[in-house]
C-alpha positions, 0 to 999 in steps of 0.5 A: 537473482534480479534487484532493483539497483539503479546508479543514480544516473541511470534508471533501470527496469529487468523483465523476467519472464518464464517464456521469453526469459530475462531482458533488461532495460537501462535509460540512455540516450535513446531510451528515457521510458524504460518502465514503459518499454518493459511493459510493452514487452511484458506477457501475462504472468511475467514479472517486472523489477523496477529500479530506484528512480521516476517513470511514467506509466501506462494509460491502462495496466491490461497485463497480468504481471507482477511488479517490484519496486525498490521501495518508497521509506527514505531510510531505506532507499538511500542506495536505490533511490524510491520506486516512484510511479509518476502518475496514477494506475488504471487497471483493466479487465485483463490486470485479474492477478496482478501484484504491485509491491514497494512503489511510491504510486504519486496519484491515485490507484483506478479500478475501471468500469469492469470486473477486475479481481484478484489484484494485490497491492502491497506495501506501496505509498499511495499519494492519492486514493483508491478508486472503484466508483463505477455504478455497472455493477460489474463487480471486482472481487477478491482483491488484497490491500496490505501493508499501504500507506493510503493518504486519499478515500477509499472508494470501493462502490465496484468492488467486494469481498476485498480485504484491507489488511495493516494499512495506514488510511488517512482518507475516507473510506465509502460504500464498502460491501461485504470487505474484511478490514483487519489491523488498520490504522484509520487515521483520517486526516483527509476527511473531505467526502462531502465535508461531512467527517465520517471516516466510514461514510458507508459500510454494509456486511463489512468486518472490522477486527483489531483496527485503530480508530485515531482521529478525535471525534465519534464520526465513524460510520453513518450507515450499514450494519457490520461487526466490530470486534477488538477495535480501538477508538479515540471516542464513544464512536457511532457504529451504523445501524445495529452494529455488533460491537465487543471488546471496544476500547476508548483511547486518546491517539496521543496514549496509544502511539509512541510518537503522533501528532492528533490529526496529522497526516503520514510523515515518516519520522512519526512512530506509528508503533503502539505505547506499553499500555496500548499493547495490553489490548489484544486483537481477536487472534491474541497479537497487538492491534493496529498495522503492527499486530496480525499474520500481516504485520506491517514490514518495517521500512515497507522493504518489498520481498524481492532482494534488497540492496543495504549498502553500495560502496562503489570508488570514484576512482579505477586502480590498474583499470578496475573500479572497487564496488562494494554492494550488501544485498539482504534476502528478505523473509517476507 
């Protein structure tokens, strides 16, 4: 088993893979990158588990490789420490099937100039946004977003048939083609695309089912033709051209979660859970809308799959030699 335990004073990265077998990379005197180490010696298909701590990363992710962090909740990292990614990613034409999961990601998340599909982000704290801007037309396809918190755009003009599943956005969402976008909460608190305040600036041949709508004004999307079905709104919302719309409800945010602040951006101490009366209105496959409802509901804690430590105990002081150490280690579900 391979968790992402670090002591404080120390970082550590253990790369997993099936030809080379298991390495380990701890920070010492002589090695202050080990993210960055174990990327270099990482293979396509290998996994890395990344400790608590800071790390740089590399200019461009080229591999296809897996990645687990400790996590980003503060509650629940205080024995690890967050998995944080000191700057943004950049993914390559050879990143097709990558997974990031449990990573605090402080910049913004590139998707090249080129066709890169089937990537899945999951469970990260992105600061800034997610970028597919390029006008080549080399399309990525196919990639999964679940369970994020997104506080930058969505800039999605190279990608399509991607699915945004039970993400908290907080941004803009733009030029989306053909994408499936189920149990989000669109809080759009960073609404400064072009200073217009459309939280979908333009959407075409999108489906949005059993999303929550939570900034107070109609702006939703400008343009393009899409479904709408079980959304909840906080205004008589504009819906684009032709828009096929059922089962809309009109709510204030304030009626809707337990504890939010109208317009306000992420902070972990708000309770993005939904009130009695929200929970009346059900999504299109029976269960609640919003993040928490849906086959994938939000994570509590945002804790990634791999192993989680709960509690370290570790004496300060040796007994006959020996140092107690106590570490609480939780299999997770999913």
């Amino acid at each position: 088993m391979c968790s992402t335990f670090a002591f404080a004073q120390m970082r550590i990265v253990a790369l997993h893979s099936p030809t080379n077998g298991v390495q380990y990379f701890a920070e010492d005197q002589t090695n202050f990158q080990p993210f960055l180490l174990a990327y270099a010696a990482a293979i396509d298909g290998d996994t890395i588990y990344v400790g608590g701590g800071n790390y740089d990363v590399p200019a461009l992710f080229d591999k296809r490789l897996t990645i687990y962090g400790a996590g980003h909740y503060p509650s629940a990292t205080t024995e690890t420490q967050r998995t944080q990614f000191n700057s943004s990613i950049t993914f390559g034409d050879n990143a097709d099937a990558s997974h990031l999961e449990g990573i605090y990601i402080n910049g913004a998340i590139y998707y090249n100039n080129v066709p890169t599909h089937d990537i899945v982000i999951k469970r990260c704290n992105i600061e800034s946004s997610i970028i597919a801007n390029g006008t080549s037309g080399n399309f990525g396809n196919n990639c999964v977003f679940t369970e994020n918190i997104i506080k930058g755009n969505l800039d999605l003009l190279n990608l399509r048939s991607c699915q945004f599943q039970s993400n908290m956005i907080f941004g803009t969402t733009n030029n989306a083609t053909n994408d499936m976008f189920i149990n989000n909460n669109f809080m759009a608190y960073n609404l400064n695309y072009w200073n217009d305040g459309w939280t979908i600036y333009y959407a075409n041949g999108c489906v949005f089912n059993n999303n929550i709508f939570a900034r107070s004004r109609d702006y939703i999307c400008n343009n393009g033709t899409n479904v709408w079905n079980n959304n909840i709104f906080h205004l008589t919302p504009t819906l684009g051209l032709n828009p096929i719309v059922s089962n809309s409800i009109i709510m204030d945010p304030t009626l809707v979660f337990l504890n939010y602040s109208v317009n306000s951006n992420f902070s972990y101490t708000q309770d993005y859970h939904l009130t009695a009366t929200a929970l009346t209105h059900l999504g299109t496959d029976g269960s609640q809308r919003g993040v928490y409802g849906g086959t994938a509901a939000y994570k509590e804690e945002a804790i990634p799959v791999n192993p989680h430590i709960s509690s370290a105990v570790i004496s300060p002081e040796s007994t006959a030699g020996q140092i107690n150490v106590n570490i609480q280690v939780q299999a997770q579900s999913r």
